[in-house]
OpenMM code with the backbone's topology and positions (N, CA, C; nanometers):
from openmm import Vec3, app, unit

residues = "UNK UNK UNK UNK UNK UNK UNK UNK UNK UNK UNK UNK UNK UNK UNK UNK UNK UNK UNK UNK UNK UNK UNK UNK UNK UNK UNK UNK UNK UNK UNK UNK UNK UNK UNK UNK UNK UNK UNK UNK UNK UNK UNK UNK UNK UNK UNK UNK UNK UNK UNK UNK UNK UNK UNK UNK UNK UNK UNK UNK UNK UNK UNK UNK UNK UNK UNK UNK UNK UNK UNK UNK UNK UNK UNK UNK UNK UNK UNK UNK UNK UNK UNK UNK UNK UNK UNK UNK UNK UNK UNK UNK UNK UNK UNK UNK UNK UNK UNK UNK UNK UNK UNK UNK UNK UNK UNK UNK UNK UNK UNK UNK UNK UNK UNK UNK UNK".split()
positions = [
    Vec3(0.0846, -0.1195, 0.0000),
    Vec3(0.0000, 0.0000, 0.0000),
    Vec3(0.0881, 0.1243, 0.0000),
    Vec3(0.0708, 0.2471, -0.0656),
    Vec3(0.1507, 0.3623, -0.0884),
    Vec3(0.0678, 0.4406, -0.0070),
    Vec3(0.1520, 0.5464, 0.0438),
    Vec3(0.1003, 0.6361, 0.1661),
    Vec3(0.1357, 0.8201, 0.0931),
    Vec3(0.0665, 0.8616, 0.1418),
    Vec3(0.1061, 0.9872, 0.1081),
    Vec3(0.1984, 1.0509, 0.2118),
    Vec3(0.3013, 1.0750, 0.1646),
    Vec3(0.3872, 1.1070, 0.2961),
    Vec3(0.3995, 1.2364, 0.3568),
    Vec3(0.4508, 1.2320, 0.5133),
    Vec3(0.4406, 1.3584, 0.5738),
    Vec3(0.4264, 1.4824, 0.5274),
    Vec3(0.5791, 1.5059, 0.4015),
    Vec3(0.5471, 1.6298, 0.3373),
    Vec3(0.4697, 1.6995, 0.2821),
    Vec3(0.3468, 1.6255, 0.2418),
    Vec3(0.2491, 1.6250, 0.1721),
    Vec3(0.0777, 1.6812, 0.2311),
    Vec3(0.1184, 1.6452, 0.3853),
    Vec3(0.0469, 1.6188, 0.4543),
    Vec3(0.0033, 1.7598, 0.5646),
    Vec3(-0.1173, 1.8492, 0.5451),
    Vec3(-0.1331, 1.9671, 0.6238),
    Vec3(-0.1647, 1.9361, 0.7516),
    Vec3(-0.0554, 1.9852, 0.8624),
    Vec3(-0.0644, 1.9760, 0.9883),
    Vec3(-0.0674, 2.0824, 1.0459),
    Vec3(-0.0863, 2.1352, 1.1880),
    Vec3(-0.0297, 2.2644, 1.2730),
    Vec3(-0.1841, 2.3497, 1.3223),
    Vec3(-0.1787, 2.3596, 1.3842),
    Vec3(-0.3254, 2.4385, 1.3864),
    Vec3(-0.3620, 2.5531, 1.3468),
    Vec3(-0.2415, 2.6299, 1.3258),
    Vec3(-0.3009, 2.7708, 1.2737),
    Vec3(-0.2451, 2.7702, 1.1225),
    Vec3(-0.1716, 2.6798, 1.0765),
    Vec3(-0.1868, 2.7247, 0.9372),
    Vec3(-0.3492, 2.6133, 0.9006),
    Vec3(-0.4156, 2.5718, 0.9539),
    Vec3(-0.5351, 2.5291, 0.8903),
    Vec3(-0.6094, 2.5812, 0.9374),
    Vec3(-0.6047, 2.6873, 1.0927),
    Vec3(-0.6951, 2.8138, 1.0951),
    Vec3(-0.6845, 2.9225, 0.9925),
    Vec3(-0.6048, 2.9325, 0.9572),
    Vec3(-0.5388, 2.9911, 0.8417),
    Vec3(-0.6508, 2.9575, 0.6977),
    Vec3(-0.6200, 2.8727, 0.6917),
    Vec3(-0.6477, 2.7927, 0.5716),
    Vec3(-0.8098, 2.7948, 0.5656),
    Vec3(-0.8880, 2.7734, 0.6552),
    Vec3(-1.0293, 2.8016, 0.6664),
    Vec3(-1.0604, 2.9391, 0.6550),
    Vec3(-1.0214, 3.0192, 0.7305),
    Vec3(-1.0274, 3.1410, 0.7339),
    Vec3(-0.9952, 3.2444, 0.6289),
    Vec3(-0.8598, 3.2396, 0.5761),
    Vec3(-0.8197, 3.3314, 0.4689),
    Vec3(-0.8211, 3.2617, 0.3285),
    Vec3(-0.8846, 3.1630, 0.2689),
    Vec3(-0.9253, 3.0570, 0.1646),
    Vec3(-0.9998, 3.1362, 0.0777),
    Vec3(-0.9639, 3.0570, -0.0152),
    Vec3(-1.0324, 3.0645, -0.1672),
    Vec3(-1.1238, 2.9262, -0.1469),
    Vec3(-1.2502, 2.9503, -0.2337),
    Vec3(-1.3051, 2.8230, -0.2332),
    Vec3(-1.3935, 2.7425, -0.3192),
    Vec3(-1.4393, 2.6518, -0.3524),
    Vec3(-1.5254, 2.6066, -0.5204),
    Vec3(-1.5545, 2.5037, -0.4543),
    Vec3(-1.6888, 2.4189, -0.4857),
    Vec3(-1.7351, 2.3125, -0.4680),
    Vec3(-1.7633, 2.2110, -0.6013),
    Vec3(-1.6995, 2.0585, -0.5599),
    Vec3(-1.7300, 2.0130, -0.6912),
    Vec3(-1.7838, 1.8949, -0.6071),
    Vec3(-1.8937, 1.8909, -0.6154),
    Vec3(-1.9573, 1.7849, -0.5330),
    Vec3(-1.9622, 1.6538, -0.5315),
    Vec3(-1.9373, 1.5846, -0.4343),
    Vec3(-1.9511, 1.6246, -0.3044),
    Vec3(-1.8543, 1.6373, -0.1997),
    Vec3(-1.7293, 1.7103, -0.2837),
    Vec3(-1.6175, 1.7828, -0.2139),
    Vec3(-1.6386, 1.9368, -0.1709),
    Vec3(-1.5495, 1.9934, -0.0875),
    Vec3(-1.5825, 2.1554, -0.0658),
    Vec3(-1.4252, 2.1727, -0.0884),
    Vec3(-1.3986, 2.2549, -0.1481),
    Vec3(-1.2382, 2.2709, -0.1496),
    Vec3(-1.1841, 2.4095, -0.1331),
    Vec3(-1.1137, 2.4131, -0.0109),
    Vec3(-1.0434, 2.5351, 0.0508),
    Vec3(-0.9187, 2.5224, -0.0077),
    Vec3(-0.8725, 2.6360, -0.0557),
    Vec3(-0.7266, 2.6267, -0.1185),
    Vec3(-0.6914, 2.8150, -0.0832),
    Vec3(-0.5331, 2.8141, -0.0597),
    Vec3(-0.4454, 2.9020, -0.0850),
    Vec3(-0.3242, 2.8848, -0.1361),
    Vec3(-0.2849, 2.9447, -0.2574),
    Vec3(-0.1916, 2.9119, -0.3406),
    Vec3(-0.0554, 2.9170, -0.2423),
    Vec3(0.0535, 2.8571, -0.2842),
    Vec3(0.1750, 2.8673, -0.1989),
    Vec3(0.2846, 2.9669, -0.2439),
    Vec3(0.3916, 3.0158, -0.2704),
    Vec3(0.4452, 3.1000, -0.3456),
    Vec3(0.6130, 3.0247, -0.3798),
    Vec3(0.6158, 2.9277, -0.2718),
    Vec3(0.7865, 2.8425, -0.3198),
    Vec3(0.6795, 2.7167, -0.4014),
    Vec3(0.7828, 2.6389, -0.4841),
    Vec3(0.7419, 2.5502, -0.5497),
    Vec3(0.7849, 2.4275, -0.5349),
    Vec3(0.7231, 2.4266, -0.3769),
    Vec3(0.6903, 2.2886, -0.3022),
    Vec3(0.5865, 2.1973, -0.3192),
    Vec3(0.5921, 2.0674, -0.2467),
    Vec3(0.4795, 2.0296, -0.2777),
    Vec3(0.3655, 2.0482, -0.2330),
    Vec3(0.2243, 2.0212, -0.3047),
    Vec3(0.0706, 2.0724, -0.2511),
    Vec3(0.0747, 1.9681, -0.1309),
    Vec3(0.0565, 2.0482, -0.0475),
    Vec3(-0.0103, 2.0200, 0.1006),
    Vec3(-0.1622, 1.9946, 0.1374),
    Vec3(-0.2451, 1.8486, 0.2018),
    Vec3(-0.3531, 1.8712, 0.2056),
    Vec3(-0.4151, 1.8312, 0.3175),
    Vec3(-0.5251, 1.8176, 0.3544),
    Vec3(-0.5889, 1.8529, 0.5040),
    Vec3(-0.7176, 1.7423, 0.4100),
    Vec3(-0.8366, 1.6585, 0.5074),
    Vec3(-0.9316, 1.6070, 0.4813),
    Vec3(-0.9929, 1.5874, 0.5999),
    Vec3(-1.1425, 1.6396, 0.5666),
    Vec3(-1.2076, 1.6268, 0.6904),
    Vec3(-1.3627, 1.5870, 0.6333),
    Vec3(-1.4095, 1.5017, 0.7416),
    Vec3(-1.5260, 1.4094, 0.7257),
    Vec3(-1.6203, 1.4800, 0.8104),
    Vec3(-1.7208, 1.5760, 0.8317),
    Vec3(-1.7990, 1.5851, 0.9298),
    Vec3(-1.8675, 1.4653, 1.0309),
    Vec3(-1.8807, 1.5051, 1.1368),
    Vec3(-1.8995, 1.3630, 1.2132),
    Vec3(-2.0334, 1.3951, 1.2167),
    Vec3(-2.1356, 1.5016, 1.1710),
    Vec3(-2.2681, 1.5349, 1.1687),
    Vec3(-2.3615, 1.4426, 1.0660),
    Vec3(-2.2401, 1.4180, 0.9443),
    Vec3(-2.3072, 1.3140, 0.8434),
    Vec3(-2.2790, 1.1682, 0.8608),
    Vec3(-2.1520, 1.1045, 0.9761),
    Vec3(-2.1394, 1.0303, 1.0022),
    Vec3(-2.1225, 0.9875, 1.0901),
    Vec3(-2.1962, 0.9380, 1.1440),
    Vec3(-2.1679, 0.9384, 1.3296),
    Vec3(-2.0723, 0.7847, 1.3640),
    Vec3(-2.0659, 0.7290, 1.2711),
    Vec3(-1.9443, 0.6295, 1.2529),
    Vec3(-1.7874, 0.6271, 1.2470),
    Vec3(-1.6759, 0.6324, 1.2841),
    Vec3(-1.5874, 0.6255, 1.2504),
    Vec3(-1.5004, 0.5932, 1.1705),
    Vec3(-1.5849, 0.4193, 1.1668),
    Vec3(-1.5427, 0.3611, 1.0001),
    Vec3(-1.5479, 0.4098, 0.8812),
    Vec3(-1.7196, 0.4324, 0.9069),
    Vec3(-1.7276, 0.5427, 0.7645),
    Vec3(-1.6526, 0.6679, 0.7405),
    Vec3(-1.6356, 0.6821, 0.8136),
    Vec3(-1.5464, 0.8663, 0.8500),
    Vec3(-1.4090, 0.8149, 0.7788),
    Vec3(-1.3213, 0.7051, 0.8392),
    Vec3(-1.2162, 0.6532, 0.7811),
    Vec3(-1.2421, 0.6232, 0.6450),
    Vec3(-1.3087, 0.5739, 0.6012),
    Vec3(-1.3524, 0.4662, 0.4581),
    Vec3(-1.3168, 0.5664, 0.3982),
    Vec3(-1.3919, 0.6853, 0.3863),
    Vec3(-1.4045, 0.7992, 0.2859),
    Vec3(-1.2647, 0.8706, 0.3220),
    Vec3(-1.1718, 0.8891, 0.4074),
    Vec3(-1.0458, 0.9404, 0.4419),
    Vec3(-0.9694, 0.8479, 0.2778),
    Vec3(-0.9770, 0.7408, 0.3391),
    Vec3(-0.8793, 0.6329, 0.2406),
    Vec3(-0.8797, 0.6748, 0.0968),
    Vec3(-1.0259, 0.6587, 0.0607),
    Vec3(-1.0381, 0.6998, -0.0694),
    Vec3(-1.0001, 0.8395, -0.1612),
    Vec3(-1.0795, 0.9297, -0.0503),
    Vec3(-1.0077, 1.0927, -0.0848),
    Vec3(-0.8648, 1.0410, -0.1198),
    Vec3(-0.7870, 1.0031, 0.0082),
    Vec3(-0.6566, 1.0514, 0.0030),
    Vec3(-0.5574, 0.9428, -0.1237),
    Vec3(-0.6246, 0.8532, -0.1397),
    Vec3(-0.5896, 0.7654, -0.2853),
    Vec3(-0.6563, 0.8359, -0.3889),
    Vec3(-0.7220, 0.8541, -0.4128),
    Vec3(-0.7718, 0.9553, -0.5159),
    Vec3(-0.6913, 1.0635, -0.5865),
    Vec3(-0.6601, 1.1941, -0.4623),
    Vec3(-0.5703, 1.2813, -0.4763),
    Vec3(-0.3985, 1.2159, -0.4795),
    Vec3(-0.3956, 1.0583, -0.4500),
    Vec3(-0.2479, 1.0645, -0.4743),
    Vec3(-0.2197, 1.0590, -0.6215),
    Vec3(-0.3262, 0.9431, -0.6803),
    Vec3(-0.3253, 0.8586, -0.8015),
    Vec3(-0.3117, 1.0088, -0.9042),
    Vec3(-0.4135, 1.1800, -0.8830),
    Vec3(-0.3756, 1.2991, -0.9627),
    Vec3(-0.3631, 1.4015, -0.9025),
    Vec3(-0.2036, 1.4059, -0.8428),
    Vec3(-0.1867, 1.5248, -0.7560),
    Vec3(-0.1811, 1.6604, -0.8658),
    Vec3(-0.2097, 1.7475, -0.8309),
    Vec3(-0.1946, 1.9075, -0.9044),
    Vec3(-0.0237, 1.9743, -0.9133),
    Vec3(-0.0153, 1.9901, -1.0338),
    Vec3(0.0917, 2.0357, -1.0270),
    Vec3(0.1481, 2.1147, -0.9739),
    Vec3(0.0815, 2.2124, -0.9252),
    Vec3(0.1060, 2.3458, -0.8555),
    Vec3(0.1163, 2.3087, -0.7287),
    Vec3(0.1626, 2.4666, -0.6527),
    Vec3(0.1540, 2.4105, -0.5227),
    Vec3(0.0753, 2.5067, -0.4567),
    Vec3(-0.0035, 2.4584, -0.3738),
    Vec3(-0.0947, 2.5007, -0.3149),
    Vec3(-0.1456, 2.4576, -0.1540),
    Vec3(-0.1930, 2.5071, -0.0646),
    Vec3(-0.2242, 2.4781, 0.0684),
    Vec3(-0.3738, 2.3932, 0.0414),
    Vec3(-0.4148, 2.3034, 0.1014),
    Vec3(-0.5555, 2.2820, 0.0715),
    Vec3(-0.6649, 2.1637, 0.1859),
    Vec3(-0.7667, 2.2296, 0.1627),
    Vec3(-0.8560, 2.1290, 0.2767),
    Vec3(-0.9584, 2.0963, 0.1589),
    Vec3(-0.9777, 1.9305, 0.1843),
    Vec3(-1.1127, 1.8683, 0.1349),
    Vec3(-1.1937, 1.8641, 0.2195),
    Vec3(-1.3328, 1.9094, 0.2234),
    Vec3(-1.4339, 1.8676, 0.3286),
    Vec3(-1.5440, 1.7801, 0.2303),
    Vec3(-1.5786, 1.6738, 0.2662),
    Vec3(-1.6744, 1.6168, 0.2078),
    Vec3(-1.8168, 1.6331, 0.2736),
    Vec3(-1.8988, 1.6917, 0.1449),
    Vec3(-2.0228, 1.7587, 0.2278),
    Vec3(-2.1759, 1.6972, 0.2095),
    Vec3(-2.1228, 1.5655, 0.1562),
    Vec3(-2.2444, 1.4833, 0.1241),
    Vec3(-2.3217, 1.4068, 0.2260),
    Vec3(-2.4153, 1.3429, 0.2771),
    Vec3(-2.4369, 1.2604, 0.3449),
    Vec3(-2.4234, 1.1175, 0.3153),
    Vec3(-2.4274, 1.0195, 0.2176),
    Vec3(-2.4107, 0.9529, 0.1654),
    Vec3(-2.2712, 0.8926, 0.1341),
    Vec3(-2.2311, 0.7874, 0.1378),
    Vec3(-2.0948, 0.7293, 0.1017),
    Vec3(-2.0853, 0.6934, -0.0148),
    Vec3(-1.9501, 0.7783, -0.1023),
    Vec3(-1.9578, 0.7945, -0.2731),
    Vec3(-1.8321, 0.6660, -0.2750),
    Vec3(-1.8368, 0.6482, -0.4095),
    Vec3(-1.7567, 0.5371, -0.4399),
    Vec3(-1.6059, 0.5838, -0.4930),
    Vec3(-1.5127, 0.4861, -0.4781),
    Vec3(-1.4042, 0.5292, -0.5118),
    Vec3(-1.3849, 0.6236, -0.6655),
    Vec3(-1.4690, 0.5535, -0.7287),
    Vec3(-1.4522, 0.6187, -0.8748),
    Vec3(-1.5145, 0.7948, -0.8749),
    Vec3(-1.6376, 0.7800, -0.7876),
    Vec3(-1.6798, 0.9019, -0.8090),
    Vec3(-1.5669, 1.0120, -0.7407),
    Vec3(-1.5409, 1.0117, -0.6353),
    Vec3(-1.4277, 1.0462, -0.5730),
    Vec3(-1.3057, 1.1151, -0.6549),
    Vec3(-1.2421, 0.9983, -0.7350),
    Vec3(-1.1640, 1.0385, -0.8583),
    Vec3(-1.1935, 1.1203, -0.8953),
    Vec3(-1.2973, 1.0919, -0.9817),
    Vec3(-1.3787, 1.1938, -1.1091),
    Vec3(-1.3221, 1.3133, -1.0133),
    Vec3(-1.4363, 1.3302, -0.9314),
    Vec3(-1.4307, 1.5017, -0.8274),
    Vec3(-1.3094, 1.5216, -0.8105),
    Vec3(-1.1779, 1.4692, -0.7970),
    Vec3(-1.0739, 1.5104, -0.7566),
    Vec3(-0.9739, 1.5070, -0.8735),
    Vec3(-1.0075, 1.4912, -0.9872),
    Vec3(-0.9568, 1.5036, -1.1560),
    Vec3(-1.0187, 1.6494, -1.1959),
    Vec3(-1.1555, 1.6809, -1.1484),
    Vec3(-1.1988, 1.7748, -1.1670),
    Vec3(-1.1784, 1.9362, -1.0871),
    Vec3(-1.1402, 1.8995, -0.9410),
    Vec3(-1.0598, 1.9671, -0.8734),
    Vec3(-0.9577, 2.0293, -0.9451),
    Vec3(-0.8581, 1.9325, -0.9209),
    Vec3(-0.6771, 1.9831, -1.0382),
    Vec3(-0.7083, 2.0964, -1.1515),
    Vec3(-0.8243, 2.0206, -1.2066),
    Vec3(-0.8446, 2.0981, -1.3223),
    Vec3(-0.8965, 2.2524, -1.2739),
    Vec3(-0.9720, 2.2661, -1.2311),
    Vec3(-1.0321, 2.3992, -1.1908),
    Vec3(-0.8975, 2.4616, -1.0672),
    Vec3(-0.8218, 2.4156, -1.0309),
    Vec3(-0.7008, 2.4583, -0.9266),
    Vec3(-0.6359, 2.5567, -1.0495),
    Vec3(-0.5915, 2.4582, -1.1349),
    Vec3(-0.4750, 2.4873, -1.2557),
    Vec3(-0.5669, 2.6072, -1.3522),
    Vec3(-0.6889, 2.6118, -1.3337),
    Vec3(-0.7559, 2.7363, -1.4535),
    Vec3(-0.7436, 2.8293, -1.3686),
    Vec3(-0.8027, 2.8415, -1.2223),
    Vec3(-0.7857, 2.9246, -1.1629),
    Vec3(-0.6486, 3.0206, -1.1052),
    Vec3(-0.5628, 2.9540, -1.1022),
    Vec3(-0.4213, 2.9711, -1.0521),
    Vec3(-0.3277, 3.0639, -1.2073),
    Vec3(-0.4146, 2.9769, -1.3162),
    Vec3(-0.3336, 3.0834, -1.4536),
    Vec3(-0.4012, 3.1739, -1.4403),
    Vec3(-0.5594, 3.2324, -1.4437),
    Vec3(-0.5990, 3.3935, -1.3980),
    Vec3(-0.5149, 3.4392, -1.3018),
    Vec3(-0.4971, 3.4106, -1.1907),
    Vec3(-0.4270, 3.4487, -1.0509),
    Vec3(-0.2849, 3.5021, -1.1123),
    Vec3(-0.2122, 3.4781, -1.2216),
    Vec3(-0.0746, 3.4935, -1.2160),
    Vec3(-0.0993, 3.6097, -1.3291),
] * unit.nanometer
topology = app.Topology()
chain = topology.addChain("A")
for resn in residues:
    res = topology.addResidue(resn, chain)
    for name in ("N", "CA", "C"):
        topology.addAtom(name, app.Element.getBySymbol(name[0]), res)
């Protein structure tokens, strides 16, 4: 199994107070995606969070962790960027749909980020 490793990985509490707070944001459902561009050309950093309001399970809370975070490994964005997934569905989506939303992400990161420059 391949892991996404530390570097990769948004930790610390105030850069993801940060990150909620001073964010850019687009929904491609049934993702919510907080992003702030980075300015060195490191790698994209990301954060995933499951509301426990739609799942009062843990497993499920995990299940959908796994997948996000295989999803975004299998098409990371070239750019670099700070970023939180919140998944805002009630329902548990399938690995494929997941993909799709997170192929479709990159894409709208990378249109948005060439206006930005």
């Amino acid at each position: 199994m391949q892991r996404l490793p530390k570097k990769e990985r948004l930790h610390g509490e105030t850069i993801i107070h940060q990150l909620f707070d001073k964010s850019k944001r687009f929904t491609v459902y049934p993702l919510r995606i907080h992003y702030i561009p980075r300015p060195t050309q490191e790698k994209s950093r990301i954060v995933i969070s499951i509301p426990k309001r739609f799942f009062k399970h843990a497993v499920d809370r995990n299940l959908l962790k796994r997948r996000i975070r295989e999803a975004y490994r299998l098409n990371k964005p070239t750019l670099s960027v700070d970023m939180a997934i919140v998944y805002i569905s009630s329902e548990i989506a399938t690995f494929d749909t997941l993909q799709e939303c997170i192929k479709r992400t990159v894409v709208q990161l990378n249109n948005r980020h060439k206006v930005e420059e």
